[in-house]
C-alpha positions in Angstrom: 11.1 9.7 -6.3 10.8 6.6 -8.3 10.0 3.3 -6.7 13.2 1.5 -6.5 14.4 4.9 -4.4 11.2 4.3 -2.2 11.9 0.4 -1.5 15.0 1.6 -0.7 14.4 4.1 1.8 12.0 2.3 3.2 14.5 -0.8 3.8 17.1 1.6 5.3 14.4 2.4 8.3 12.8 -0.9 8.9 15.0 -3.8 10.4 13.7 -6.6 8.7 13.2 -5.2 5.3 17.0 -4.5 5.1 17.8 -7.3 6.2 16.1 -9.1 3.2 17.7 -6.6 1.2 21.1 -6.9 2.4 21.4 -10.7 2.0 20.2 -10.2 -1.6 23.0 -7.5 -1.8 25.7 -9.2 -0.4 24.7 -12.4 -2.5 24.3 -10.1 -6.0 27.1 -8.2 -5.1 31.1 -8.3 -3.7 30.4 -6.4 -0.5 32.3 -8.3 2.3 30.4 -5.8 5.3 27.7 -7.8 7.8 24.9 -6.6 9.6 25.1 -6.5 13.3 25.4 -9.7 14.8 24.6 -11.0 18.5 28.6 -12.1 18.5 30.2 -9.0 17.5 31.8 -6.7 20.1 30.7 -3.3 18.8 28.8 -1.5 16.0 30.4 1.4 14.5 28.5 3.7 11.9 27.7 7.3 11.1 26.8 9.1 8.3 29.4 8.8 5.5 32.4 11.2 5.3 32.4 11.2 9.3 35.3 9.3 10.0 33.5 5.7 9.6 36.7 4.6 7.2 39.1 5.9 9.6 38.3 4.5 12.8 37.0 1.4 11.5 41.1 0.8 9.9 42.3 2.2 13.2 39.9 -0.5 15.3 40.9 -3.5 13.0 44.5 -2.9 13.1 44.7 -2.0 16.9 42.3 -5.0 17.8 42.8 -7.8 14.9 40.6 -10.3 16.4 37.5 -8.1 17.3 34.1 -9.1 15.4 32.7 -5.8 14.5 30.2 -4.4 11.7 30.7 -1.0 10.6 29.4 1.7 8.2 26.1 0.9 6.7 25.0 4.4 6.8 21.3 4.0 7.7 19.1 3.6 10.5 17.9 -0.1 10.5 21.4 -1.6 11.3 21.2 0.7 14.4 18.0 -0.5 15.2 19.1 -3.9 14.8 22.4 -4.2 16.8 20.4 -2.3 19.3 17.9 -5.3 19.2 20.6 -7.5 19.4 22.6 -5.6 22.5 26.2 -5.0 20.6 27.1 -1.8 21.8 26.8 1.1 19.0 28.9 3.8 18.0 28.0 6.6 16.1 30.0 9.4 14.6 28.4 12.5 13.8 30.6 15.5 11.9 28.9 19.2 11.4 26.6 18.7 8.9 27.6 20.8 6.6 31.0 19.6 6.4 29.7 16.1 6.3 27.4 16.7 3.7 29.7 18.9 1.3 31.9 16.0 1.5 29.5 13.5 0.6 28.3 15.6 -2.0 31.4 16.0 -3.6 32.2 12.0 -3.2 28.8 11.2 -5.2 29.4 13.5 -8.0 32.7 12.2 -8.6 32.9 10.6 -12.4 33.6 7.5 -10.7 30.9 7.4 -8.1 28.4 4.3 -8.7 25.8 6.3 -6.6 22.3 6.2 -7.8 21.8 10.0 -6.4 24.9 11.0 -9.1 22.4 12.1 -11.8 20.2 14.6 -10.0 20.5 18.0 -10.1 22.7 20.2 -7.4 19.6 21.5 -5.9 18.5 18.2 -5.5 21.0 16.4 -4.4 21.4 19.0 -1.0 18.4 18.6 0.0 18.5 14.9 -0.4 21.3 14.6 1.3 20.3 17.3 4.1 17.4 15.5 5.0 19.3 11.8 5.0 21.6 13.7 7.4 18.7 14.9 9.3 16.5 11.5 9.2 19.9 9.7 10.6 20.6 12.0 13.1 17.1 12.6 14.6 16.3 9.0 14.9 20.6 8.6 17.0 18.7 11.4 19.1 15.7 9.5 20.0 17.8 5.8 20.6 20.7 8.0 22.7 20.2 5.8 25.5 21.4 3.1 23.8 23.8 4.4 21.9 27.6 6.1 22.3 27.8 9.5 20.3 31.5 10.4 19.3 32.2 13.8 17.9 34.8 13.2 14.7 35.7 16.6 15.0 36.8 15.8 18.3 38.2 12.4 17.7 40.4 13.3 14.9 41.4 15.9 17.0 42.6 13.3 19.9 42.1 9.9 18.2 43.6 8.0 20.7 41.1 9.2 23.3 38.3 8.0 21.2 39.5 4.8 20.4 40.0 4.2 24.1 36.6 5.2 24.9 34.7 2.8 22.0 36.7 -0.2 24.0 36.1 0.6 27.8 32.2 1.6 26.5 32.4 -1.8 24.2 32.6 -3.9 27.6 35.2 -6.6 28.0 37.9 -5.6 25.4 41.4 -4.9 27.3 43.9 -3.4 24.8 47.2 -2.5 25.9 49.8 0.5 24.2 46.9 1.6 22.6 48.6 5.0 21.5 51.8 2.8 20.4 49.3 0.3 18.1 47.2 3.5 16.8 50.9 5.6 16.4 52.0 2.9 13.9 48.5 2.7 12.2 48.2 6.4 11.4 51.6 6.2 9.9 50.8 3.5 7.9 46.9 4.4 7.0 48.1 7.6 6.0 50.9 6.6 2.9 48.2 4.4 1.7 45.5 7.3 1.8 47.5 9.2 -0.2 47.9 6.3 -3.1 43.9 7.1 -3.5 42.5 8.6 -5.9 41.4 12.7 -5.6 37.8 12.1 -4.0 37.9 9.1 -2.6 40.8 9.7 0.4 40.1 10.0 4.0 41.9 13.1 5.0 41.2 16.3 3.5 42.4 17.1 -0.5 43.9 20.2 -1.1 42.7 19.8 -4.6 39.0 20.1 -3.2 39.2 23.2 -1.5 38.2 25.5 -3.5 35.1 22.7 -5.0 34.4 22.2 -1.4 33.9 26.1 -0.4 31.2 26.0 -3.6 29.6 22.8 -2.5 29.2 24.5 1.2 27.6 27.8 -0.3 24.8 25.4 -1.9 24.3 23.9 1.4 23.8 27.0 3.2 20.9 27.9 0.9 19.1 24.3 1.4 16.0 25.1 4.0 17.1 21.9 5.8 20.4 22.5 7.1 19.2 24.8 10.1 17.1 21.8 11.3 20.6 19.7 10.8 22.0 22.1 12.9 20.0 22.4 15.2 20.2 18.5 15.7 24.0 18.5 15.6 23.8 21.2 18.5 21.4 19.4 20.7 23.6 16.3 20.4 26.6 17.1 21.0 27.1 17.4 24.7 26.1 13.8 24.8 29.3 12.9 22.4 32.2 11.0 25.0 35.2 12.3 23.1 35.3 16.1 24.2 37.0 18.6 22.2 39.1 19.7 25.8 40.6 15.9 25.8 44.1 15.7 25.3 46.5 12.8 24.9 
């Protein structure tokens, strides 16, 4: 690990280094995302290829005027909208789905990641214990914190959206199945103008890439730790799986 990767890592676990890093990102950068502020109605995060693109679409569209930050991807803007008292929501997929998903996103040809370069074998366990670091440190803040499923949510979307607003506080949103209805219609014919690799919803044209990818996971030491995690917080997710619309 060289030293910009250690700066880095370090920022993403200790509030106020990120947030030093984050204004110099936003100001070096086009990134239009905020850090948790003391104004905004919720936080919603997770680590990436959970849902965090979906649901954030789905939450602007059904509730235009809400103030919200969303998908940062690292602990210390959990930390701070904790700090802060905006209510947090964190979606957490099976890791090894989550993971071959990233994995496959960062070794795209297009992928500006800095991790894009490393070796296969490197990469999983990188990513394994990112998963694991995030995950471990949602368990020990899950008193003040909401855990959603995505599994579950995708599976009954309207159900989860309903629960971030009645957990969020004092946001009242009426036809909610109605708004979200004519979102998923909409979200999904622009998904599908993406390119392969970057789209929300599963590619068939990943499959058989994605069944590879998993297979390397399996053999990473660290995924039984990230199960191990996922197992022991689940139960505490408030969109069940038996929820129907």
């Amino acid at each position: 690990m060289n030293i910009e990767q250690s700066v880095r890592m370090f920022a993403q676990r200790n509030a106020l280094a990120y947030r030093l890093w984050f204004f110099y990102y936003r100001f070096a950068g086009s990134s239009k995302k905020t850090i948790p502020g003391r104004g905004d109605s919720i936080y919603l995060d997770g680590y990436p290829r959970s849902g965090n693109t979906y649901f954030t679409a789905a939450l602007k569209s059904i509730c235009p005027d809400m103030r919200f930050g969303n998908h940062l991807h690292v602990v210390a803007p959990i930390k701070i909208a904790i700090k802060r008292h905006v209510p947090v929501f964190i979606l957490m997929r099976k890791p090894e789905h989550a993971i071959a998903s990233y994995f496959i996103h960062v070794k795209d040809d297009r992928s500006t990641s800095s991790k894009s370069d490393l070796s296969e074998e490197q990469l999983c366990e990188i990513l394994c214990n990112e998963w694991l670091t995030y995950y471990e440190f949602v368990g020990d803040a899950q008193g003040h914190l909401h855990l959603i499923a995505s599994e579950a949510a995708f599976e009954n979307p309207v159900v989860a959206i309903e629960q971030i607003l009645n957990n969020a506080g004092s946001i009242v949103v009426d036809d909610v199945a109605e708004k979200w209805k004519a979102f998923d219609q909409e979200f999904r014919v622009h998904d599908a103008t993406k390119p392969q690799g970057s789209t929300s919803f599963p590619d068939p044209s990943r499959k058989i890439e994605k069944i590879r990818v998993r297979d390397l996971i399996r053999n990473e030491p660290l995924l039984a730790q990230c199960d191990n995690v996922y197992e022991r917080l689940l139960p505490g997710s408030i969109v069940k799986d038996a929820e129907k619309v």
